[in-house]
N, C-alpha and C positions, 0 to 999 in steps of 0.2 A: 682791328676796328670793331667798337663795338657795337650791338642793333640798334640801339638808338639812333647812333652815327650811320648807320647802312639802313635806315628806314628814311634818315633827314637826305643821306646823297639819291636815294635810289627815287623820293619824291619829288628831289631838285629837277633829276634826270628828265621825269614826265612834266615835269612843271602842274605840279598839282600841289595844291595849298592845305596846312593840315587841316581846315574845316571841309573841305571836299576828303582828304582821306578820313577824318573822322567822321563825316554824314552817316547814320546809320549804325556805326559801327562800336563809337565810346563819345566820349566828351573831346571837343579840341584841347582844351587841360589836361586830358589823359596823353592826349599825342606827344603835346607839347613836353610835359614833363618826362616819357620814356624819352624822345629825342636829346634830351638833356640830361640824360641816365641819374632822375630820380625816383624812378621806378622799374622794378622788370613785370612784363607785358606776363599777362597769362598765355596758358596753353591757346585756347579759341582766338583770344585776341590776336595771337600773332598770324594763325589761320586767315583770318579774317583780310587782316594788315596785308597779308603779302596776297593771298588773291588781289584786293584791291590797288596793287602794287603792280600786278602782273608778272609776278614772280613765283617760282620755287619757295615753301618755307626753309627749302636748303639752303638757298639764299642766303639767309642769316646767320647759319651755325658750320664750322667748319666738321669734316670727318672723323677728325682723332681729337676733338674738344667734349667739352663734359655737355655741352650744346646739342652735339649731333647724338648720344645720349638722352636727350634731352626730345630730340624732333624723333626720336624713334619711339619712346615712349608716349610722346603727343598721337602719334601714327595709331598705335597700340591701344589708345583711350577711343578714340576717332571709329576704330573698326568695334572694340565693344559695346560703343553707343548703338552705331547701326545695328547689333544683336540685341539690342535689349528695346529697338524699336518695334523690331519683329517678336520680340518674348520669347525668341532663342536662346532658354537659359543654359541649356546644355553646351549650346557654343561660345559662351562667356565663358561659363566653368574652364573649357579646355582651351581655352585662349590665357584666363590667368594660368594654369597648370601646367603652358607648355611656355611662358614667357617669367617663370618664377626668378632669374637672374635678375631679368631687367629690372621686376616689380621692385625686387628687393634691394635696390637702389636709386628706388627714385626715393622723393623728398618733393618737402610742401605739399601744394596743390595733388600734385600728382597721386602721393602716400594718400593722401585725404580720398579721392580717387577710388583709388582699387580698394582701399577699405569699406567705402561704400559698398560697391559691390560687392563684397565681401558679404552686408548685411545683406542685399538683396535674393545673393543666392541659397542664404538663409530660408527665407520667404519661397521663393520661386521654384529653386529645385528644390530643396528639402524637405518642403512644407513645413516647416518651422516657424511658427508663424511668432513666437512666444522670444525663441532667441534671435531672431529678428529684431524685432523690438528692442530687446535688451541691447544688443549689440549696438544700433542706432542711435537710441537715447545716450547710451553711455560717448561715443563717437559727438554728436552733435554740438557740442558745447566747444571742440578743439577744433570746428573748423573755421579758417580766417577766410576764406574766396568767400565771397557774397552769394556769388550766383551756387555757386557748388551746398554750401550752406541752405538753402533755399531748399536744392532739390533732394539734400538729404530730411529736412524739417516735412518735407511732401509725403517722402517714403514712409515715414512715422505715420502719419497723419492714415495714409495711406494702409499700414499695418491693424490699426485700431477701425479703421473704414471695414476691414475683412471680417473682424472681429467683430462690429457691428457697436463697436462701443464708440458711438457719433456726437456726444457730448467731447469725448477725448482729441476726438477725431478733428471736430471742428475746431476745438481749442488750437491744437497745431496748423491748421491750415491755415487761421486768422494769424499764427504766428510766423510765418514764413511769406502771407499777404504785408503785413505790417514790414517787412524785409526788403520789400522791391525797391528800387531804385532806378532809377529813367535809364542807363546803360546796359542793363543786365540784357539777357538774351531773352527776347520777344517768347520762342517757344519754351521754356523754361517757365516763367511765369504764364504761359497762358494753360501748361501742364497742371499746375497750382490751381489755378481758377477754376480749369475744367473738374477738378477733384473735388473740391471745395465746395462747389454748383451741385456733384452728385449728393454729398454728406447733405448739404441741405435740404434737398429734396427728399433724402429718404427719414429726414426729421419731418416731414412737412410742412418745411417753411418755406412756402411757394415764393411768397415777396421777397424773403430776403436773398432765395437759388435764383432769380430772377435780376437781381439789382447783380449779382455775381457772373450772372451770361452775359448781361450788357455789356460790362464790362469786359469781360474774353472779349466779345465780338467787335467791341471798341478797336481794342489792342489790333485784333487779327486785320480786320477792315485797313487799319492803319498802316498796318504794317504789306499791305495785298496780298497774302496769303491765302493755302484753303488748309494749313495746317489747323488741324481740328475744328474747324470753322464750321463745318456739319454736324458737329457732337455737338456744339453749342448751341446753334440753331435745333437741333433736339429737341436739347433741354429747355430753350426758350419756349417749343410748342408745349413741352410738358405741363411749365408752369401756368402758361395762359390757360391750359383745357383744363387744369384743377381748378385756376381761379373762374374759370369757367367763359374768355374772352374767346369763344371758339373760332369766329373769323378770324381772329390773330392767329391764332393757336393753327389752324389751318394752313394759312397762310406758311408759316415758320415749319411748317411737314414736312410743305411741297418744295422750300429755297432747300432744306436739309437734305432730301429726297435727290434734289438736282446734282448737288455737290456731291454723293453720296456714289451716281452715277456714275458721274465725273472723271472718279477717283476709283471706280471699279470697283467699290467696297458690298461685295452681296451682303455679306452678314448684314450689315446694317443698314443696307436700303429696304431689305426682306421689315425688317424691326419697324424701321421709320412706315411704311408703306400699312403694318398692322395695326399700328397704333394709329394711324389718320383712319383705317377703314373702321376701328372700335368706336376714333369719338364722333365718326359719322352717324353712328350706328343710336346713338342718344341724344346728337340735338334734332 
């Protein structure tokens, strides 16, 4: 059986309609057409799918098929994200280095994947900030996943942010903003925005880092999250105290300050907390 056919039985089972399993998740078109195997589902999405299924993603792929290959390497992408959430470069390094079979046959999305990373450890462990770049730019153009696409377009964007070259910088980030798509993954593009929001700001372009927070906080709001929903609110106070709306600016400290709390984050409540006590200190 294939997953289209074991996502269509398994949501007959729960009696759940594909716009309840799509809600949140993709387009009811996107369900509809894997269920009808005219398409095959991404890594995340099948994640996604079977939580909201109440299932195993084993569920779907048998043990000695190119599938369960397939969900191991899923497994394997899944546990590198969570290290590169934490900026645990050294533990991606030796997660690719001790899983070199696997990598070396995966394909598509996947391959696209680890190659990323690839350029990132460039950057991160290496310091290389130079073939980074290179690597990325050169990669960028071959990959087909949208959302994957995006997040390597950010990394560049990203690489030239370091380097302070923020004409380049911003170039790529409007070019990977221009890329979204209402299905893609909420925290993925609100990564993009947050970057984006920085670049602008350390051009000085208050108004237009400011139309770019909105925006995050738009999404985040939307979405109920507090994933980065305090960095944004940040940079919302940021922009108001340059353009000098201090009540605002105040205001956007203390909601930042709260979430900041929240989330146990010292580094950055310490930050947020100095920065409300400076623009105290001049109106």
């Amino acid at each position: 059986m294939k997953i289209g056919e074991k996502i269509k039985l398994r949501r007959k089972e729960i009696k759940m309609t594909q716009a309840e399993l799509a809600n949140g998740i993709c387009t009811q078109a996107m369900i509809s057409r894997i269920e009808k195997k005219k398409v095959r589902p991404s890594r995340d999405l099948m994640e996604k799918v079977a939580e909201r299924l109440e299932v195993s993603i084993h569920y779907f792929y048998g043990e000695d098929s190119i599938e369960s290959r397939y969900s191991k390497t899923a497994q394997l992408c899944k546990i590198i994200r969570q290290h590169l959430i934490r900026r645990e470069y050294e533990s991606v390094s030796y997660l690719i280095e001790t899983n070199e079979e696997l990598i070396e046959k995966s394909v598509g999305e996947d391959r696209d994947f680890f190659k990323w990373i690839h350029g990132l450890l460039f950057a991160y462990r290496d310091g290389d900030n130079d073939k980074a770049l290179e690597y990325l730019i050169k990669m960028e153009s071959g990959v087909k996943n949208g959302e994957l696409r995006v997040e390597v377009i950010d990394s560049i964007g990203n690489q030239y942010l370091r380097k302070k070259e923020y004409e380049k910088a911003e170039s790529y980030y409007q070019k990977g903003f221009d890329s979204f798509a209402e299905w893609m993954n909420h925290e993925k593009k609100a990564k993009l925005l947050l970057n984006y929001s920085i670049c602008l700001f350390r051009e000085d372009k208050y108004v237009e880092c400011l139309d770019k927070v909105m925006q995050g906080l738009e999404l985040l709001i939307e979405k109920d999250t507090l994933f980065l929903l305090g960095d944004f609110f940040y940079y919302k106070a940021r922009c108001l105290e340059m353009l000098k709306q201090y009540g605002e600016a105040g205001e956007a400290y203390k909601k930042a300050q709260t979430i900041f709390e929240i989330q146990q984050n010292e580094k950055y409540l310490l930050i947020t907390k100095m920065s409300l006590e400076e623009m105290q200190k001049v109106i």
